[in-house]
C-alpha positions as CSV (number, residue, x, y, z in Angstrom):
1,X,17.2,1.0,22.5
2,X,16.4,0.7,19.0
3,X,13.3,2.6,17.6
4,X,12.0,0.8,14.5
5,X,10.5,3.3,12.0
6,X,7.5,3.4,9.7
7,X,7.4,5.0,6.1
8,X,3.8,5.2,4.8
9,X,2.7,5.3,1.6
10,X,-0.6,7.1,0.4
11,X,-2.7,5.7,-2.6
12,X,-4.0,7.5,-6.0
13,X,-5.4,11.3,-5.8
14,X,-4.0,11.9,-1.8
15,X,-1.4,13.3,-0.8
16,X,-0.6,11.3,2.9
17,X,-2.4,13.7,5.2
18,X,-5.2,10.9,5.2
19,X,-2.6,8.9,7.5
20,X,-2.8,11.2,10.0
21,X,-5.4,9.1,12.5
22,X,-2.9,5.8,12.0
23,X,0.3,8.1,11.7
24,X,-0.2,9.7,15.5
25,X,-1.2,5.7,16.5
26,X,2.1,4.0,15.4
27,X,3.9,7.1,17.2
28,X,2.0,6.3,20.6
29,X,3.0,2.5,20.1
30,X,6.8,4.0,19.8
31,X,7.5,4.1,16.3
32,X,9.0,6.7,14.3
33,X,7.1,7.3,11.4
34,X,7.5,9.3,7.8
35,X,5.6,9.6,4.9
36,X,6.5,9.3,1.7
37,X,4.7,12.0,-0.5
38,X,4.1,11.1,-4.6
39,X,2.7,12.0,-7.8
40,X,0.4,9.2,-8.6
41,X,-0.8,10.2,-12.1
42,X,1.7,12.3,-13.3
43,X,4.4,9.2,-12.7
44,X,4.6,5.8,-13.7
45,X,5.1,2.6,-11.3
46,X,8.7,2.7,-11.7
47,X,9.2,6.4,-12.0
48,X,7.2,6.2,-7.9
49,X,9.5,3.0,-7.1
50,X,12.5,4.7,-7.6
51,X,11.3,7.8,-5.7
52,X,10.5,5.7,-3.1
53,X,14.2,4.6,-3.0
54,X,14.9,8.0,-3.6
55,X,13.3,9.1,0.2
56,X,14.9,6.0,2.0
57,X,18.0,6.9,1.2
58,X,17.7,10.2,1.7
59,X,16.7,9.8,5.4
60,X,18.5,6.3,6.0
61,X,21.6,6.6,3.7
62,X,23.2,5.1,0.7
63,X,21.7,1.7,0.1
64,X,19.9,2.7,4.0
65,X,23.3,1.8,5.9
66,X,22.1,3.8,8.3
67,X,19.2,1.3,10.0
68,X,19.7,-2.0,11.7
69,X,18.0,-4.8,9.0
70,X,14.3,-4.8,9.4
71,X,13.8,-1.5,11.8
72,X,12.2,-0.1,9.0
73,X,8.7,-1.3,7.9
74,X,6.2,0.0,5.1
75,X,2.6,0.4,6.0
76,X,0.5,1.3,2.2
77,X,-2.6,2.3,1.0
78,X,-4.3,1.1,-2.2
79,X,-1.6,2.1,-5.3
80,X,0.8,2.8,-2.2
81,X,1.0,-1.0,-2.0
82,X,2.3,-1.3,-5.5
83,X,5.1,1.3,-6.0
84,X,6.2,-0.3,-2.7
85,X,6.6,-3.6,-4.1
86,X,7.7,-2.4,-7.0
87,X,10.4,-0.9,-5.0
88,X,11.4,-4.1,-3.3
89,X,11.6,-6.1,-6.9
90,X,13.6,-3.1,-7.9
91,X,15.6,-3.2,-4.5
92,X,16.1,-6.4,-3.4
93,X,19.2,-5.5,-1.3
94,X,16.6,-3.0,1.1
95,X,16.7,-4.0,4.4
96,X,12.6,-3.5,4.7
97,X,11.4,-5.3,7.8
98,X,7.5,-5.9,7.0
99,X,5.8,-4.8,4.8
100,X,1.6,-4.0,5.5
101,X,-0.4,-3.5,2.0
102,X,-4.1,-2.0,2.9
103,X,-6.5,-2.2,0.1
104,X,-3.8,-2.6,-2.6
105,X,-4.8,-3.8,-6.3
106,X,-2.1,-6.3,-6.9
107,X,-4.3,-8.5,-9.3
108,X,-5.6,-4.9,-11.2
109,X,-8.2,-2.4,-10.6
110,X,-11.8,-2.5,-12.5
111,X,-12.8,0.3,-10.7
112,X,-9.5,2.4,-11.8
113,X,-9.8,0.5,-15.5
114,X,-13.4,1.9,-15.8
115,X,-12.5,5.4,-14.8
116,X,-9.9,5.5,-17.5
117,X,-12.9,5.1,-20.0
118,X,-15.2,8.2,-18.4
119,X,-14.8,11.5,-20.8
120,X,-11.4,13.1,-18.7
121,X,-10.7,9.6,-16.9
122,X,-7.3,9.0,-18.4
123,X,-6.7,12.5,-17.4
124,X,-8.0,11.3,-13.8
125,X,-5.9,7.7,-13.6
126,X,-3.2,9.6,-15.5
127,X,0.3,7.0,-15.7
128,X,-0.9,4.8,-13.0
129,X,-2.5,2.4,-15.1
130,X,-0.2,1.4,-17.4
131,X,1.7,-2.2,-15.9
132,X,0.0,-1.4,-12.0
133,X,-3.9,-1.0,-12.0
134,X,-4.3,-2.1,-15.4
135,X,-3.5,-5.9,-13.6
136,X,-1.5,-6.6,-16.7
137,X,1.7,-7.2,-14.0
138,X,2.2,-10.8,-12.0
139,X,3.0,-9.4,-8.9
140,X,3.7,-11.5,-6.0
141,X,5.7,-11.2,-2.3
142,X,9.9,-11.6,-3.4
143,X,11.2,-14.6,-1.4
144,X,12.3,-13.5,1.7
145,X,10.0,-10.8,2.3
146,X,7.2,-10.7,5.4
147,X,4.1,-9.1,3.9
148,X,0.6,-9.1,4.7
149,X,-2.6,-7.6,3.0
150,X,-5.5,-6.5,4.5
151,X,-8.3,-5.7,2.2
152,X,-11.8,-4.0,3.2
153,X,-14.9,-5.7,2.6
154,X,-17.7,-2.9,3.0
155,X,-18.9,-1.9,-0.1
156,X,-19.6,2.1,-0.1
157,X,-17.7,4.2,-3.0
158,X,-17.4,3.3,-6.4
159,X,-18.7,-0.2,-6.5
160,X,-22.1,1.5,-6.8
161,X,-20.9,3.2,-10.3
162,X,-18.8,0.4,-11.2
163,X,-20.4,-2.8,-12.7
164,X,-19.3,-5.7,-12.5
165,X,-16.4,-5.1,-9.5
166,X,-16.8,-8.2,-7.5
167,X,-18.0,-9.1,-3.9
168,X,-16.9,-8.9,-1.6
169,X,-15.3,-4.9,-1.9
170,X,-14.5,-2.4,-0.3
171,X,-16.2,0.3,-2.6
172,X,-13.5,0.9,-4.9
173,X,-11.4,-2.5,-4.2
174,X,-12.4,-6.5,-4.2
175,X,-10.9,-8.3,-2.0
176,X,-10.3,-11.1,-5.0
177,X,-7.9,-7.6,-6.6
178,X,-5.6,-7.3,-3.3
179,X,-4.6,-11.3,-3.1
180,X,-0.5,-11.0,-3.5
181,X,0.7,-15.0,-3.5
182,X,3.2,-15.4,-0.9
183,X,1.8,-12.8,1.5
184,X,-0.6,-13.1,4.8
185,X,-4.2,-12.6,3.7
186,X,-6.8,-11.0,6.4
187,X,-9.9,-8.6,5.9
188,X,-11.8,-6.0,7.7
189,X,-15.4,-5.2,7.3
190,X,-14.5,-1.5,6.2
191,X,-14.5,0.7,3.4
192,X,-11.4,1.4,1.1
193,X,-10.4,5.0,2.9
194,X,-11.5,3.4,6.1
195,X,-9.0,1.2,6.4
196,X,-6.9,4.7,7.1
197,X,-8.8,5.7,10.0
198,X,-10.1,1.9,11.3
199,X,-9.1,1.5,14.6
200,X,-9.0,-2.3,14.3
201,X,-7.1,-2.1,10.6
202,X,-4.4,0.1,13.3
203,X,-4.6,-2.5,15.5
204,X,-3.8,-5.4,12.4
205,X,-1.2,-3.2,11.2
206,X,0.5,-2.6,14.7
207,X,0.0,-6.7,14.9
208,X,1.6,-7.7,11.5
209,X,4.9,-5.6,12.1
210,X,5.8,-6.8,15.4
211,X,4.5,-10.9,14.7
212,X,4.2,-11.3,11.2
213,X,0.8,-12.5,11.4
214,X,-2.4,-12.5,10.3
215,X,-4.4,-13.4,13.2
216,X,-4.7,-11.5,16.6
């Protein structure tokens, strides 16, 4: 019996233990599941891209000969999303199943943009502004490929210090930043970390990688 497997990918300033909640759900639906651990300031988008490679080959093989096409999704949160498409442009010969981006910038981030500015923020967003949340990158899903985005649409976190990030939002997020052309578009009425620990964002995710879909 084949066991598909899930590599997830954390977002700027964690580390992955935040994926713990949806981590130990995938695992009780029968997946095995890895994380992918990063340096999200100290790296660019490529430099995290090609680590992300790096770790698939690692535990699939050279070029992943190892896996069956598709038994090997990628579930993302926030910056997450974007080294992992980044990876896929970079990669087009991985045989990724589906890909699930949660709360992922892919049109730019104001609320990382205006952090930069703060006294010590481009200490704080570090390399991952420059051609990823600076939204100065035309990003959309490679031909092909079976992605879908949910983005969170309660607005608790830095939407209160940020002016001007647009509703609806997720606190750090709007949904308007996460729209990828060519992928499946939903939303959840949570906030940007929530969508980590949201039973029903677990539920969409577990959705998406077996259909492919949107709605469920």
């Amino acid at each position: 019996m084949l066991v598909e497997s899930v590599v997830l990918v954390h977002g700027l300033w964690l580390d992955g233990t935040e994926f713990k909640w949806l981590d130990q759900h995938l695992r009780r639906q029968g997946y095995r599941v890895l994380t992918f651990q990063y340096p999200t300031v100290r790296r660019d988008l490529d430099e995290n891209a090609e680590g992300l490679w790096e770790f698939l080959e690692l535990r699939f093989g050279p070029g992943m000969k190892r896996v069956t096409a598709g038994s090997v999704h990628l579930v993302c949160h926030s910056l997450g999303g974007l080294v992992a498409l980044r990876m896929l442009e970079r990669h087009p010969e991985a045989p990724i199943g589906r890909m699930v981006a949660l709360g992922s910038p892919f049109q730019g981030s104001l609320s990382a943009q205006r952090v930069a500015r703060w006294p010590g923020g481009s200490w704080l967003v570090g390399r991952s502004l420059a051609g990823g949340l600076d939204g100065q990158r035309e990003w959309r899903a490679p031909e092909g490929r079976q992605i879908g985005v949910l983005a969170g649409t309660l607005p608790l976190g830095l939407s209160h210090l940020v002016w001007g990030l647009a509703s609806p939002n997720d606190g750090v997020v709007a949904v308007a930043e996460t729209r990828l052309p060519g992928a499946v578009h939903a939303t959840l009425s949570v906030m940007h970390v929530g969508l980590v620990f949201s039973r029903r964002a677990a539920q969409w995710v577990q959705h998406f990688l077996t259909t492919g879909e949107s709605e469920w």
